[in-house]
N, C-alpha and C positions, 0 to 999 in steps of 0.2 A: 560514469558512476552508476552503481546500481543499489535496490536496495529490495528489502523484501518486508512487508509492517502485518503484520495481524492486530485484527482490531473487535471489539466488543460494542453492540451496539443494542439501545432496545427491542424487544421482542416483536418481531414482524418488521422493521426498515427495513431489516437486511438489502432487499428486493428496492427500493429506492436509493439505498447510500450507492447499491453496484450501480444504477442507471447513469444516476450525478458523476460518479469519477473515472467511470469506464469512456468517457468521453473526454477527459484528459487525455494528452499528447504524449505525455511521459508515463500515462499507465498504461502497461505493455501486455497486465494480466490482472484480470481481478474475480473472484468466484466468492463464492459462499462456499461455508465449510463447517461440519459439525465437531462439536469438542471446546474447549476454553475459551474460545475464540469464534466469531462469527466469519469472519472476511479475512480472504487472504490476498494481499493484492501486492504485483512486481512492479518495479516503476523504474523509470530507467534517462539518464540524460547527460551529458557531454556538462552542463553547468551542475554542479553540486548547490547553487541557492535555487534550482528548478526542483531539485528531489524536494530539500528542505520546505521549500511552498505547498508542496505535498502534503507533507506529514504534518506541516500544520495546519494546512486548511482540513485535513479530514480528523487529527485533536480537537481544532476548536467545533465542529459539526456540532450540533446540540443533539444528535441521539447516537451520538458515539459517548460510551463510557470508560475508554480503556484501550491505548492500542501498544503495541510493542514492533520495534524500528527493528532491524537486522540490512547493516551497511556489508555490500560485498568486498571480500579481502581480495583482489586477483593476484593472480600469484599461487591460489593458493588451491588447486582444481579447477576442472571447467575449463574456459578457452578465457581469455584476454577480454574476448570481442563479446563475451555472452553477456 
């Protein structure tokens, strides 16, 4: 399973929220990005309660304000395996 989350966070963490989840096992990609959204980060894992631990540990973060989940459809582009 894979998933893709953009997230919104106070002004300047940015640069610590990537430090803390870029060391997760299941995030596969994480950057800063300018526009609505602060962080864009890929995550990726064979159990789907692994993504899910994810996207809540980095909701409940206390300088996260706002993030948006996009779960991959396969099948549907892209390769199986991506």
């Amino acid at each position: 399973m894979q998933a893709y989350v953009l997230a919104s966070c106070k002004s300047g963490e940015e640069a610590a929220i990537i430090s803390e989840f870029k060391e997760l096992p299941e995030v596969v990609e994480i950057n800063g990005i300018w526009g609505k959204y602060d962080i864009f980060m890929k995550i990726k894992n064979e159990d789907p309660s692994k993504i899910d631990s994810v996207v809540h540990r980095l909701r409940n973060h206390p300088s996260v304000s706002d993030t948006y989940t996009m779960h991959v459809l396969y099948g549907q582009g892209g390769s199986i395996d991506d």
